[in-house]
N, C-alpha and C positions, 0 to 999 in steps of 0.2 A: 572809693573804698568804703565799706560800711563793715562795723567795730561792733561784737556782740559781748557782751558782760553780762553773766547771770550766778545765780547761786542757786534759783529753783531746782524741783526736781526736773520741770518741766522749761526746757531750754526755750521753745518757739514763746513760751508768753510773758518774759523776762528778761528779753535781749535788748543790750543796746548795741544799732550795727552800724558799720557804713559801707558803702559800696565801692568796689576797687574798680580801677580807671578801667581793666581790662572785660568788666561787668560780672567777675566772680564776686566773691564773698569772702569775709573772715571774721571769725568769732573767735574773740578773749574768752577765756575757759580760767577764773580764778577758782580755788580751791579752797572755799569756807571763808576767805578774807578778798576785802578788797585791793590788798596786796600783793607782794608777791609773783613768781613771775607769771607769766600769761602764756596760754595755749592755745596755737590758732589753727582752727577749724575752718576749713571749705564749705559753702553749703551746700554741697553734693553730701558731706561727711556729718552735716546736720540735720539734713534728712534721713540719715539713715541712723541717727540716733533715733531722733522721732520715732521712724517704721520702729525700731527695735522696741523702743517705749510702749510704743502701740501693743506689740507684740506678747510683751512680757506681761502687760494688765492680761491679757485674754488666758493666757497661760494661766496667770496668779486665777484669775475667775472661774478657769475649765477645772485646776485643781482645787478649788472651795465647793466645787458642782461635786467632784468625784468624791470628795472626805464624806458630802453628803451623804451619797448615795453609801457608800461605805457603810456610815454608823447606822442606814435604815436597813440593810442587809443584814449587818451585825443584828439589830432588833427582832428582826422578824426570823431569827436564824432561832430564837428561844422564845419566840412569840407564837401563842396560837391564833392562825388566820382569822377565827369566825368567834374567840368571846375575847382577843386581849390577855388573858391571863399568860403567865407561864407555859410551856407547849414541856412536854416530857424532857427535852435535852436541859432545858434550862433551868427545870427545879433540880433535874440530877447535882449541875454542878451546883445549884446553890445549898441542897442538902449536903453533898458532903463539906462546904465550905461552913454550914453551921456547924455540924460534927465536929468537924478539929477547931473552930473554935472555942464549942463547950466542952471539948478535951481538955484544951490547954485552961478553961476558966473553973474549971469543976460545975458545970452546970449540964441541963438536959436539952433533946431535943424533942417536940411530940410530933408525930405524925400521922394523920388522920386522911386514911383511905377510904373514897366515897364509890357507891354504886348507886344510878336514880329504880328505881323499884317502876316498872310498867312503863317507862323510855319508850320502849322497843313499839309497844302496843301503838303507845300516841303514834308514834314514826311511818308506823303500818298504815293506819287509818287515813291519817290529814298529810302524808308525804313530806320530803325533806326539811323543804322551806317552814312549816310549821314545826319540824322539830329543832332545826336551827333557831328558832325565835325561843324555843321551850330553852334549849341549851344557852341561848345569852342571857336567859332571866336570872337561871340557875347560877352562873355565873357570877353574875352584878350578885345574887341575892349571898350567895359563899363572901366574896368580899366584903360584904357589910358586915356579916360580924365575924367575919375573921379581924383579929388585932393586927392593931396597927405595928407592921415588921412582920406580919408572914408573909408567908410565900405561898401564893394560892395557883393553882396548876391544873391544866384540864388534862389528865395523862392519855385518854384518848376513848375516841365514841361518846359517854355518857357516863366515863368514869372522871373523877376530880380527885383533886391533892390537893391537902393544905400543913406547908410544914410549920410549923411555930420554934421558931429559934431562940435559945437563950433562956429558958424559962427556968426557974428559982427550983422549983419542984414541980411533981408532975398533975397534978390537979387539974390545973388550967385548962391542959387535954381535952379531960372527960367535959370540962363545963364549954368550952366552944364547940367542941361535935355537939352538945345539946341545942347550941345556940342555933348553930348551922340547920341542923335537922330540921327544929321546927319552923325557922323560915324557909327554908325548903318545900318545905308542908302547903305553903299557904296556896291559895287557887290560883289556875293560872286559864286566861282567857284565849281559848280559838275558835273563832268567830263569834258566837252564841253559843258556845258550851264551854261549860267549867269543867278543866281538869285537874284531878289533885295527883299530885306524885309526892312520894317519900322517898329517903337513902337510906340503905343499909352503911354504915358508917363501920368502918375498925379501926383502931387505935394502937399504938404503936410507940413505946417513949424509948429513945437514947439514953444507958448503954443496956437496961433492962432486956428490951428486945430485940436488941443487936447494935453491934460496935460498927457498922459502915453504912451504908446508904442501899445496899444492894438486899441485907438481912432486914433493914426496918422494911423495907419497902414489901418483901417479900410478908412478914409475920402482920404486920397492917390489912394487907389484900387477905391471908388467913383468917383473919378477927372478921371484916367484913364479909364474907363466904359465910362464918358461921353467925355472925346477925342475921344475915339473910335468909339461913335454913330454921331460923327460927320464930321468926316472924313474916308471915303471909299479908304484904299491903296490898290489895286490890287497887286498880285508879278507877274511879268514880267518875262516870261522864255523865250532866244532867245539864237540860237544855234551861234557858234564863228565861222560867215559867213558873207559876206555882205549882201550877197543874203537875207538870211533871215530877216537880220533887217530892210533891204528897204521892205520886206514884212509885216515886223510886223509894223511900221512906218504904209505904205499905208492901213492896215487895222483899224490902229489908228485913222487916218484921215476919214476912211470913216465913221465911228462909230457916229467921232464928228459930220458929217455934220448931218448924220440921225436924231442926238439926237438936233442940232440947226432948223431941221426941224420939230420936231415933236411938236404938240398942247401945 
């Protein structure tokens, strides 16, 4: 007869047994002490704790796989595919979630509606894949001076959102669309050509120009429409030569005089 006594979780590596005459098994089962009365177990009936042990690890494992896979669903449910930022659903909720909270705190929100100025042209020219690279630079480049706690969001194509939550007054606004813009601005390389792009930028502040998410959002896109019709940025393509930039230069110049001459 063979005697098994354990307290592990794991019965097979903590057992003391002995073997019964008839060449079964029996296993003492104490509960927390070594006291107490004792439960005995078959080894048929301790394998099948085993199996069951086995069993319930794989379960416990398949459901730590699935929470995973959950919270990267969740992520990418308000994530944009191709720069990371925010995608449209996800600043929605997190704008109106700034709103009622500088409801309730007496403070503002700004919102700043972005268009790239001559996108379209790059996209044409050099194909997707180059404008995908043009839109993650843009991206990275929004985040760096957007402050630290907003909310930066590509809302779709070549348009970008950056909301600023919680801000004392509305200042701040105008001086991060400054910021933005002109790194914005700065060259951007595909292949051997430099290209320059600008945003026409509109601004937007809670509860000035609207009490929900759906009016800022609207009166921001209005502001940028009207920067745009009034400022003309051309993108500039010049090949990484000197040659060519004294020629694009001296075509610049001529353009001007024609146009200081003309009626």
């Amino acid at each position: 007869m063979r005697l098994f006594a354990f307290e592990s979780e794991n019965p097979m590596s903590s057992a003391q047994h002995r073997v019964l005459d008839d060449g079964a098994a029996e296993l003492m089962l104490r509960d927390g002490a070594s006291h107490g009365p004792a439960r005995h177990v078959t080894a048929a009936q301790l394998r099948e704790i085993e199996s069951l042990r086995l069993s319930n690890a794989a379960l416990l494992r398949e459901l730590d796989a699935l929470k995973g896979r959950e919270a990267q669903a969740q992520r990418l449910a308000v994530r944009d595919g191709l720069t990371g930022l925010f995608n449209r659903r996800g600043m929605l909720e997190l704008l109106e979630a700034a709103i009622n909270e500088a409801l309730a705190q007496g403070l503002y929100v700004g919102l700043l509606f972005m268009d790239l100025d001559g996108f379209k042209a790059i996209n044409d020219k050099y194909g997707h894949a180059a404008g995908d690279r043009i839109l993650t630079t843009v991206a990275t480049r929004i985040s760096a001076r957007a402050r630290t706690g907003d909310i930066c969001c590509r809302y779709g194509g070549d348009e970008f959102v950056v909301v600023l939550p919680g801000v004392p007054d509305p200042f701040p606004v105008n001086r991060v669309a400054d910021a933005i813009r002109e790194r914005i601005s700065l060259p951007y390389w595909i292949g051997d050509e430099l290209q320059r792009l600008t945003a026409s930028i509109g601004e937007a502040v809670y509860p000035y120009h609207g009490e929900n998410a759906e009016k800022l959002l609207r009166r921001a896109d209005e502001a940028m429409y009207r920067s745009k019709s009034r400022i003309v940025r051309p993108t500039s393509s010049l090949r990484n030569h000197p040659s060519q930039r004294r020629l694009a230069r001296r075509c610049s110049d001529k353009a001007k005089s024609h146009a200081g001459g003309a009626p």
